[in-house]
Biopython code that builds the backbone (N, CA, C, O; Angstrom):
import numpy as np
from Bio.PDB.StructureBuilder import StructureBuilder

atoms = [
    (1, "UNK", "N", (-150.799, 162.514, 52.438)),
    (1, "UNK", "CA", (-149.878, 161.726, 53.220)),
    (1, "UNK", "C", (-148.746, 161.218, 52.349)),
    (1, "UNK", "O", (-147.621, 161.015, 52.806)),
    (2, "UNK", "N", (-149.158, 160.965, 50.753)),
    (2, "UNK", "CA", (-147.976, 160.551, 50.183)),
    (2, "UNK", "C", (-146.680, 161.128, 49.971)),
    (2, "UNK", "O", (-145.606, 160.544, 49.826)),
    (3, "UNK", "N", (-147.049, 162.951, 49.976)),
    (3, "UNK", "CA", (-145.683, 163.456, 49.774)),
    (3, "UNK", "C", (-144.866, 163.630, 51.290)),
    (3, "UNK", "O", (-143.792, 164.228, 51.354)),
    (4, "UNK", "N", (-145.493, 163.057, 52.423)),
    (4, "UNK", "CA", (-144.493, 163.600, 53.492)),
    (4, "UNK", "C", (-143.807, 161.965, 53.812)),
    (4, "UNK", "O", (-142.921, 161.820, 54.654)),
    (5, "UNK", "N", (-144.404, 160.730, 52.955)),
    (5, "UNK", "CA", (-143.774, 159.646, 52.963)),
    (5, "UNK", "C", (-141.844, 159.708, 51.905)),
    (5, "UNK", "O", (-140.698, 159.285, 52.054)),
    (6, "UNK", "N", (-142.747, 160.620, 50.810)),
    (6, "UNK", "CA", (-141.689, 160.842, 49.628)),
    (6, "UNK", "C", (-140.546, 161.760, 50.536)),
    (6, "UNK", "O", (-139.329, 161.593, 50.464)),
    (7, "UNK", "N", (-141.159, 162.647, 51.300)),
    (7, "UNK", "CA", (-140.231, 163.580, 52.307)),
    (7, "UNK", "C", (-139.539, 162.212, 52.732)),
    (7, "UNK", "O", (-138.477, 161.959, 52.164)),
    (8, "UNK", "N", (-139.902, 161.524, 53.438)),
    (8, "UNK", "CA", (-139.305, 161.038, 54.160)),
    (8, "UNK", "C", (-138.279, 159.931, 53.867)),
    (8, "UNK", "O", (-137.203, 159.554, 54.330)),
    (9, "UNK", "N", (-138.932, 159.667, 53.100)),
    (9, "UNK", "CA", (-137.647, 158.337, 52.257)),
    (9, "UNK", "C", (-136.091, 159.484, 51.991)),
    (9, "UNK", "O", (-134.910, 159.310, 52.293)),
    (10, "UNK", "N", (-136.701, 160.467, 51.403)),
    (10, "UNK", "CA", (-135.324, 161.357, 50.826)),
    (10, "UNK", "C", (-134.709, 161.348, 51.810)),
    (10, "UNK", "O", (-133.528, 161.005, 51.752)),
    (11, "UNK", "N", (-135.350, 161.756, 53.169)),
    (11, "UNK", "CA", (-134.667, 162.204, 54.480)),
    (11, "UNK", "C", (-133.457, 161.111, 54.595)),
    (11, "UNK", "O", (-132.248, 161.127, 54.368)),
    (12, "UNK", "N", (-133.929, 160.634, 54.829)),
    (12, "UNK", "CA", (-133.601, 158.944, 55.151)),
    (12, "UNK", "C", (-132.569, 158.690, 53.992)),
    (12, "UNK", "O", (-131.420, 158.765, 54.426)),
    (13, "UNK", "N", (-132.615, 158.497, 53.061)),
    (13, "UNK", "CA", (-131.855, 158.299, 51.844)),
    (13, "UNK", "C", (-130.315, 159.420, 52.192)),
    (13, "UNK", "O", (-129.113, 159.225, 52.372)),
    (14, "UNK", "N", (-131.121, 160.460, 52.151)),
    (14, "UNK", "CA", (-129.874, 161.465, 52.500)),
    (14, "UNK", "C", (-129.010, 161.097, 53.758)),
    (14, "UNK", "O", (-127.923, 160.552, 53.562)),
    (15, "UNK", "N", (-129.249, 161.249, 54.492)),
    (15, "UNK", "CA", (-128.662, 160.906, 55.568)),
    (15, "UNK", "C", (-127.508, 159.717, 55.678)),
    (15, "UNK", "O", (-126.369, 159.764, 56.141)),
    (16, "UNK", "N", (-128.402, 158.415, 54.945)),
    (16, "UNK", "CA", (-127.459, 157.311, 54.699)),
    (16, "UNK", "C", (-126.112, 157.086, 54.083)),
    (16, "UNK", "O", (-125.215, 156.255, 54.228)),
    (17, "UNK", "N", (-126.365, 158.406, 53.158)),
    (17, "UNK", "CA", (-125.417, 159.253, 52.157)),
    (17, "UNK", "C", (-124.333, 159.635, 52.382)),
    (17, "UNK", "O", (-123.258, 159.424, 51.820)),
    (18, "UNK", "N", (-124.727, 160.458, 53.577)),
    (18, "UNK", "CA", (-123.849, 161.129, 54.001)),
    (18, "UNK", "C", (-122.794, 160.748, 54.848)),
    (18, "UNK", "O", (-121.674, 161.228, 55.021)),
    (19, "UNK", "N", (-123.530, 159.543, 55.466)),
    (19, "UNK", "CA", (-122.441, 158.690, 57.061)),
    (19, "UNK", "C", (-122.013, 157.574, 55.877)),
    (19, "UNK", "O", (-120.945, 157.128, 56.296)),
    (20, "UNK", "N", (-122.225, 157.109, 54.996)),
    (20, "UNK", "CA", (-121.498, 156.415, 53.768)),
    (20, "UNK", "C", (-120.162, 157.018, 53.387)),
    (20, "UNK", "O", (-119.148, 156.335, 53.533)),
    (21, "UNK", "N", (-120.082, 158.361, 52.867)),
    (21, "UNK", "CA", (-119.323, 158.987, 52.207)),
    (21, "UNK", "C", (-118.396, 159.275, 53.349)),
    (21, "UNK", "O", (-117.261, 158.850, 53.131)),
    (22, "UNK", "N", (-118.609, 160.098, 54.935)),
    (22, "UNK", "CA", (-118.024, 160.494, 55.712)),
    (22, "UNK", "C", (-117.211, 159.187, 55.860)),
    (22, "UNK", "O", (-116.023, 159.444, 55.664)),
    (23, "UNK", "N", (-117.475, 157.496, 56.212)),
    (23, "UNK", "CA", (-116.741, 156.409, 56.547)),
    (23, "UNK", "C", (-116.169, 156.267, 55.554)),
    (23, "UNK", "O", (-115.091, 155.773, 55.886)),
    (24, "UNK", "N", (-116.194, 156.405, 54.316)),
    (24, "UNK", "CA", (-115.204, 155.975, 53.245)),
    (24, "UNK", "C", (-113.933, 156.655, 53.052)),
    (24, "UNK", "O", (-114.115, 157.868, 52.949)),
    (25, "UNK", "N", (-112.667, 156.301, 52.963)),
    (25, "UNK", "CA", (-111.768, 156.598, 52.740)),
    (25, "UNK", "C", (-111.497, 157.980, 52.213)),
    (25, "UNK", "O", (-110.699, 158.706, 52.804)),
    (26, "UNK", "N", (-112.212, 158.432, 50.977)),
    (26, "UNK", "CA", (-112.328, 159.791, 50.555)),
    (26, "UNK", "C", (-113.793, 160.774, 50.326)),
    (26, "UNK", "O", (-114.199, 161.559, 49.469)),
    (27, "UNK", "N", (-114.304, 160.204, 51.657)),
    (27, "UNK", "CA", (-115.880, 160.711, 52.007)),
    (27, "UNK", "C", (-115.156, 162.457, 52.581)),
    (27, "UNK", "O", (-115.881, 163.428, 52.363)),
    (28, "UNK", "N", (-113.765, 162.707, 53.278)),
    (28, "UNK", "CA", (-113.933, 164.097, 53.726)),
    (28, "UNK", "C", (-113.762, 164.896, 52.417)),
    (28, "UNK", "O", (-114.424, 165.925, 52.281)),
    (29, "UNK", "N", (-112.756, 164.415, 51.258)),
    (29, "UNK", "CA", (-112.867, 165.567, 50.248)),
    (29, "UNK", "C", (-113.797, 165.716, 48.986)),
    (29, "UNK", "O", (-113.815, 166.631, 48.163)),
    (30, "UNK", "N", (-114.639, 164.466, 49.056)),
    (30, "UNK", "CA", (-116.135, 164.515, 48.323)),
    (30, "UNK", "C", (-116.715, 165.230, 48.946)),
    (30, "UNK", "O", (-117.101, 166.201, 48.294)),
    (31, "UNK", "N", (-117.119, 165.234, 50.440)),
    (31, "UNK", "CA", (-118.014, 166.384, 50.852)),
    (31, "UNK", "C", (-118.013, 167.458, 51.081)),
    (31, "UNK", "O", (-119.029, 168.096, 51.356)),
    (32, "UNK", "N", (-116.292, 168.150, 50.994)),
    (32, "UNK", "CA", (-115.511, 169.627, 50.644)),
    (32, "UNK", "C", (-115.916, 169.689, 49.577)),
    (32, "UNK", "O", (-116.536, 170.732, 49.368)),
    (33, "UNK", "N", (-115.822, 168.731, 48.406)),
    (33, "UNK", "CA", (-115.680, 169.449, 46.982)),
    (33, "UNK", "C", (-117.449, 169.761, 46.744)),
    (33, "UNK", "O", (-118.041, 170.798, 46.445)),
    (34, "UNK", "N", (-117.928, 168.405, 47.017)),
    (34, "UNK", "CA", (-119.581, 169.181, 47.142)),
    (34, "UNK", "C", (-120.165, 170.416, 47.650)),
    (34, "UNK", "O", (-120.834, 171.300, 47.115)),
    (35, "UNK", "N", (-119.662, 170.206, 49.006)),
    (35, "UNK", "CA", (-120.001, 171.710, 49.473)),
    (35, "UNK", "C", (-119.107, 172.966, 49.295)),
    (35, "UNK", "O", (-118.977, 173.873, 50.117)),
    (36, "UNK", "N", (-118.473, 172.856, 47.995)),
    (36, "UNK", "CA", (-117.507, 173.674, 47.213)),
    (36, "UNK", "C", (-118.527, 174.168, 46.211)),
    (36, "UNK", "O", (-118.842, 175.347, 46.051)),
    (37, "UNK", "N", (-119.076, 172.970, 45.460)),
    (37, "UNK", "CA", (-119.817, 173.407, 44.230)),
    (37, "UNK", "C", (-121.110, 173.454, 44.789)),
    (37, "UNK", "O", (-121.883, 173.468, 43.831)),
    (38, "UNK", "N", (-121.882, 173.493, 46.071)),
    (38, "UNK", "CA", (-122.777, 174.221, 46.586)),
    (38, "UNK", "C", (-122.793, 175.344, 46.677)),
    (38, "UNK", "O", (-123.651, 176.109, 46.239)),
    (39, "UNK", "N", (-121.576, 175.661, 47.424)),
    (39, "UNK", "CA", (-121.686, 177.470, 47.961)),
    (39, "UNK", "C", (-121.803, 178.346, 46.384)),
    (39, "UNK", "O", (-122.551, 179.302, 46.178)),
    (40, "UNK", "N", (-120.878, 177.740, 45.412)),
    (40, "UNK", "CA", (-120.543, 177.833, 44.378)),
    (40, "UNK", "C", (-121.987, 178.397, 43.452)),
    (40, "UNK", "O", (-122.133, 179.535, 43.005)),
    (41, "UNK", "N", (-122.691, 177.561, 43.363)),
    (41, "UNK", "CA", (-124.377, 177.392, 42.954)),
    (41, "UNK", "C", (-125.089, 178.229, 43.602)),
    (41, "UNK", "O", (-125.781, 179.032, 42.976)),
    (42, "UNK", "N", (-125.070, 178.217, 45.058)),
    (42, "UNK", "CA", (-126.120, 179.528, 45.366)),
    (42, "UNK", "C", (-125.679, 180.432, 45.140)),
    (42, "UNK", "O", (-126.468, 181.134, 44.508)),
    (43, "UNK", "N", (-123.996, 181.272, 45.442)),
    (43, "UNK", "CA", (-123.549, 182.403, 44.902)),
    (43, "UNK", "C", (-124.010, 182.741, 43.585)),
    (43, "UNK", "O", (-124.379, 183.904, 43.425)),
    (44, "UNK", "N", (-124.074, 181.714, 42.320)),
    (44, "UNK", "CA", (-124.664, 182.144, 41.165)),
    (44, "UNK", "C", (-126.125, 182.015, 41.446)),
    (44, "UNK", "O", (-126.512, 182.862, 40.640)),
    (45, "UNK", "N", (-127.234, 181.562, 42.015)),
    (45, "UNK", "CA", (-128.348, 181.853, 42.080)),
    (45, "UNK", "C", (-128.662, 183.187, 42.406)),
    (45, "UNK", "O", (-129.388, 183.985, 41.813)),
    (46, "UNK", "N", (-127.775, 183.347, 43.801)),
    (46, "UNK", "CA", (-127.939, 185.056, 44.414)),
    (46, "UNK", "C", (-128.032, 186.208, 43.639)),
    (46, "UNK", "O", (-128.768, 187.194, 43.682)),
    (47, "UNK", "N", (-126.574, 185.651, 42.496)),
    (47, "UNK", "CA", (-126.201, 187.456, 41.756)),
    (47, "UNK", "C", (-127.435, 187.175, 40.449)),
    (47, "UNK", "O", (-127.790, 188.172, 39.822)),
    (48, "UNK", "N", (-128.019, 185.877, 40.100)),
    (48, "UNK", "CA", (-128.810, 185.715, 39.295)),
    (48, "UNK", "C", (-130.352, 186.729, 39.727)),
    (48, "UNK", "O", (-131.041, 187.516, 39.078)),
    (49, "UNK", "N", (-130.392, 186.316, 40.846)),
    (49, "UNK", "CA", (-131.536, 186.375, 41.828)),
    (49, "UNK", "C", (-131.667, 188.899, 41.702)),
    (49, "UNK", "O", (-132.485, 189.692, 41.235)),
    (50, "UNK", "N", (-130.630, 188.990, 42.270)),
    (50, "UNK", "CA", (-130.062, 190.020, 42.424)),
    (50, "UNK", "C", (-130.231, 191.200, 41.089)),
    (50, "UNK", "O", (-130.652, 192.354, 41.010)),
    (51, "UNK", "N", (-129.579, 190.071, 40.011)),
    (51, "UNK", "CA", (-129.774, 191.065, 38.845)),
    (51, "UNK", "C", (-131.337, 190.993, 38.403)),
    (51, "UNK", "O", (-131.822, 192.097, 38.154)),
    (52, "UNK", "N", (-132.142, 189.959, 38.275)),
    (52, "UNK", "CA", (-133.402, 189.935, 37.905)),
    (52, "UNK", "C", (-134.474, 191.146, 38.977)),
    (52, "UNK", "O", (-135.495, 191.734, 38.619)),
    (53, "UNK", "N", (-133.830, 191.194, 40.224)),
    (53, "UNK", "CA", (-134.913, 192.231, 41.049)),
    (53, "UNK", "C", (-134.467, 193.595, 40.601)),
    (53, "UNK", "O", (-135.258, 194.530, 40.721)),
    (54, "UNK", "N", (-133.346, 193.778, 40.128)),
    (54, "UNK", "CA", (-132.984, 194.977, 40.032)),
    (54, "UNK", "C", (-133.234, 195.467, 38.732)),
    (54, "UNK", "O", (-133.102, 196.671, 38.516)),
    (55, "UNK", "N", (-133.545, 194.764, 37.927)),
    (55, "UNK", "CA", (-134.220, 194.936, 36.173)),
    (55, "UNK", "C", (-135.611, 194.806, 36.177)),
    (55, "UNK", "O", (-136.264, 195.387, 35.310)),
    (56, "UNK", "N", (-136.216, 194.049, 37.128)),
    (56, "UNK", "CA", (-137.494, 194.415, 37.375)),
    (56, "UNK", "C", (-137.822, 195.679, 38.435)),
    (56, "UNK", "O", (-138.705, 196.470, 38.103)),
    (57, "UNK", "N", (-137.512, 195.762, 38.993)),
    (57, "UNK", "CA", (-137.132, 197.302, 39.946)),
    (57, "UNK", "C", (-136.941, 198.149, 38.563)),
    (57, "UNK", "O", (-138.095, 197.981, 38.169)),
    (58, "UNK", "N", (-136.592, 198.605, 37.967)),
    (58, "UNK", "CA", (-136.134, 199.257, 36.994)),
    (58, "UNK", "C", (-137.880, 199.906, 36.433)),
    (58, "UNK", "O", (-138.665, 200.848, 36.536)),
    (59, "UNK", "N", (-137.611, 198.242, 35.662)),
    (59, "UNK", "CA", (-139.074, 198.213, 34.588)),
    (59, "UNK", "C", (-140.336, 199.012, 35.837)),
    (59, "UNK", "O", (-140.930, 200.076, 35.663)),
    (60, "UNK", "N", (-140.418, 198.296, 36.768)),
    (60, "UNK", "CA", (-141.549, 199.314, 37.449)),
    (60, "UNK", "C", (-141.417, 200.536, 37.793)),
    (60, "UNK", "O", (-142.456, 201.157, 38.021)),
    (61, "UNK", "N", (-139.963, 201.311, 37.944)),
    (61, "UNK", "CA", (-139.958, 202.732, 38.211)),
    (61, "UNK", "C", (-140.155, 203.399, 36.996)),
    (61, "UNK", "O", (-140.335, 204.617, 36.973)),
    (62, "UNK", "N", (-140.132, 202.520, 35.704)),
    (62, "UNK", "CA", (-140.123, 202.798, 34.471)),
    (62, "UNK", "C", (-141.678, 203.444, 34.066)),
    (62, "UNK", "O", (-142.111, 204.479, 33.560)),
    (63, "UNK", "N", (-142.121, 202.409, 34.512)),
    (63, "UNK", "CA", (-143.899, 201.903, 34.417)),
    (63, "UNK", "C", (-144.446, 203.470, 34.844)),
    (63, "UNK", "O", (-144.979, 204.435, 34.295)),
    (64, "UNK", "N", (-143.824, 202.964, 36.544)),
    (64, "UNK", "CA", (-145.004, 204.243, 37.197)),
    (64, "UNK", "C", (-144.796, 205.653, 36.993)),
    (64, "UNK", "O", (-145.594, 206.548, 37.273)),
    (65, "UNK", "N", (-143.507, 205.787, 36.415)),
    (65, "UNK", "CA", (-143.409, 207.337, 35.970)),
    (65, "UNK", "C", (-144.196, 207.314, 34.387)),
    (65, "UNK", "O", (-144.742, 208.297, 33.886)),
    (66, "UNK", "N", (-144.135, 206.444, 33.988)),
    (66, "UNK", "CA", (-144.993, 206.962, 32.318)),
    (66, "UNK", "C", (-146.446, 207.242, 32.922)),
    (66, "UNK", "O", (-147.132, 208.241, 32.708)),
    (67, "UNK", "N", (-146.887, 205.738, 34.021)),
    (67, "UNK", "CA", (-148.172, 206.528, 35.049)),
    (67, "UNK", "C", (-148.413, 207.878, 34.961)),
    (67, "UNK", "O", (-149.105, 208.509, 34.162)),
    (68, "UNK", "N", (-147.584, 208.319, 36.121)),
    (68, "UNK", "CA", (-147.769, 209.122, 36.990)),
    (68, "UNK", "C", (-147.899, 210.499, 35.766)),
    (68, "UNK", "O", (-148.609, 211.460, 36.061)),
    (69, "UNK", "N", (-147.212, 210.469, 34.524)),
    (69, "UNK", "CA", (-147.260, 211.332, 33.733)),
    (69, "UNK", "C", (-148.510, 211.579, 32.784)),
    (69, "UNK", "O", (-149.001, 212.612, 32.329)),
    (70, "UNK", "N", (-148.762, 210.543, 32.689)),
    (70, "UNK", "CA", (-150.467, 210.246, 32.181)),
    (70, "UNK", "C", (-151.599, 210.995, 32.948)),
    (70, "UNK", "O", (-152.475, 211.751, 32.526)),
    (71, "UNK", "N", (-151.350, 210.611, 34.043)),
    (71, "UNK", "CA", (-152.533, 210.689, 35.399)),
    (71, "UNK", "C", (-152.297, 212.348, 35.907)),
    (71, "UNK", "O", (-153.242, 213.069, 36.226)),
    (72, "UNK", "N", (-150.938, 212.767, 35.915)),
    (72, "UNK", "CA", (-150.749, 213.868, 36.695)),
    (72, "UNK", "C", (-151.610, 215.196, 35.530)),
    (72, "UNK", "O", (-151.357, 215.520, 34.369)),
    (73, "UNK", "N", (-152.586, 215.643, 36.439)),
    (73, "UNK", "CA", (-152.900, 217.102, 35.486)),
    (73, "UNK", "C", (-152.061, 217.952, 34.769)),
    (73, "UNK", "O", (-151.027, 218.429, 35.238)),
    (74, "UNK", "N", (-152.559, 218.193, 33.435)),
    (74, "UNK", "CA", (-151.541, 219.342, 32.962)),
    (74, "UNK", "C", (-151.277, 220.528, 33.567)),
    (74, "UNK", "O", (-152.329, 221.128, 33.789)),
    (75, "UNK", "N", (-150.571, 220.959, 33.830)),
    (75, "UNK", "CA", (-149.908, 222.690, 34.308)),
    (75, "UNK", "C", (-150.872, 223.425, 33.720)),
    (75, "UNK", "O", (-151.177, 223.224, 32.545)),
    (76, "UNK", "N", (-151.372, 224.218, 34.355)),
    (76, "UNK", "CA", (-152.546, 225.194, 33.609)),
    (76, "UNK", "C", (-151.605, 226.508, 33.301)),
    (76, "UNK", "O", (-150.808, 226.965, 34.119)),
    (77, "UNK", "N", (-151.808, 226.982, 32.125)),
    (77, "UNK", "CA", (-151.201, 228.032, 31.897)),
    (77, "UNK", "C", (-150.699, 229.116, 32.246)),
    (77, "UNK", "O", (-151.395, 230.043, 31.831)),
    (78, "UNK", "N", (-149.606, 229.538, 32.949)),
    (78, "UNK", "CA", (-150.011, 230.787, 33.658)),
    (78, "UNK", "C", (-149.976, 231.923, 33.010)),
    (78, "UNK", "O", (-149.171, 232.226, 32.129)),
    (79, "UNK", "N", (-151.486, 233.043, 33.747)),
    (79, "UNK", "CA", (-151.910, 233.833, 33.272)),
    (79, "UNK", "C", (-150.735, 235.009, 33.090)),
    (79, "UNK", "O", (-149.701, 234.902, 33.750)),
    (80, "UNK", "N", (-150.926, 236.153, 32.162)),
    (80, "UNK", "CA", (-150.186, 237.065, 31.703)),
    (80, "UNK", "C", (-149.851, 238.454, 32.647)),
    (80, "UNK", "O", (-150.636, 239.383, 32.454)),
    (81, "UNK", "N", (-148.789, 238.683, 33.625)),
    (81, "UNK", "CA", (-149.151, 239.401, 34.143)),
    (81, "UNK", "C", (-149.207, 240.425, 33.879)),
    (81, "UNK", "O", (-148.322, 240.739, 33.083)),
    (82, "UNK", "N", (-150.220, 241.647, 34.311)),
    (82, "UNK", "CA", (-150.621, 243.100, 34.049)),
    (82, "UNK", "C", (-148.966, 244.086, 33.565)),
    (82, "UNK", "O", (-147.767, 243.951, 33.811)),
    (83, "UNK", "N", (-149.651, 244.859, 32.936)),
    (83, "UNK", "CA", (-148.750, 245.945, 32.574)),
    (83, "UNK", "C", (-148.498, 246.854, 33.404)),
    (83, "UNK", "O", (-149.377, 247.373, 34.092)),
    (84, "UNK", "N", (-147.356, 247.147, 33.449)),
    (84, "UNK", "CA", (-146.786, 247.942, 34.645)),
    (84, "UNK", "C", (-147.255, 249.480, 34.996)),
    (84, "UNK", "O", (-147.367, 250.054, 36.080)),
    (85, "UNK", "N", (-147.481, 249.910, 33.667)),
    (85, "UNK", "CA", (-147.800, 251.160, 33.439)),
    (85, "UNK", "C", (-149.587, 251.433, 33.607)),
    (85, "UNK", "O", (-150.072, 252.407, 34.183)),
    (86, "UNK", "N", (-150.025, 250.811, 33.242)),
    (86, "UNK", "CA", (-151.744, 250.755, 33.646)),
    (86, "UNK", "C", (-152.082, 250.596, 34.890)),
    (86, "UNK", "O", (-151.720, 249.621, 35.549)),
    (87, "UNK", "N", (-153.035, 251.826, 35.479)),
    (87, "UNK", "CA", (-153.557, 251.193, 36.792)),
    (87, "UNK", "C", (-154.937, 250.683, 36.362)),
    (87, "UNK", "O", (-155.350, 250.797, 35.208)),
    (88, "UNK", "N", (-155.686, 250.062, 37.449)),
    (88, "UNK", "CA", (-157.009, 249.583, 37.096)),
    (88, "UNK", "C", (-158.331, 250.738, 37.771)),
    (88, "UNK", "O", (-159.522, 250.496, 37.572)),
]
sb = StructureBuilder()
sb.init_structure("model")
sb.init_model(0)
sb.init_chain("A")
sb.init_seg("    ")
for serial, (resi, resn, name, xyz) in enumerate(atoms, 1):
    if name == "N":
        sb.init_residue(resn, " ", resi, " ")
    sb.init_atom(name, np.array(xyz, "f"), 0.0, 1.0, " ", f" {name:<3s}", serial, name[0])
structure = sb.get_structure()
């Protein structure tokens, strides 16, 4: 029960925040410039986000082909074919 109290104070806290800043004189371009350096922040989380799946994507196609090369049977030799000139 304690963390949905802690939820809830934030809730609450936030909110108060926000109708504070909106009534104050320069509450509209604090909350542009915030939600400037928001969009700002997840765009770098994304391409962060983005490059890490794609280097791990990598490393595992990496992985399963050294696998698959391990595991896959060797090519059995192929046999010599007969001489043209010999019948049997």
């Amino acid at each position: 029960m304690h963390p949905v109290l802690l939820f809830a104070t934030g809730l609450v806290t936030g909110i108060i925040g926000v109708r504070a800043l909106k009534h104050s004189g320069k509450g509209e371009e604090t909350l542009s410039a915030l939600g400037h350096k928001t969009r700002h922040g997840l765009d770098q989380a994304k391409s962060g986000l983005r490059d890490a799946t794609v280097s791990s994507l990598a490393a595992i196609e990496k992985s399963s082909a050294n696998l698959r090369g391990k595991l896959a049977p060797a090519a059995p030799a192929a046999a010599e074919p007969p001489e043209s000139g010999t019948a049997p």
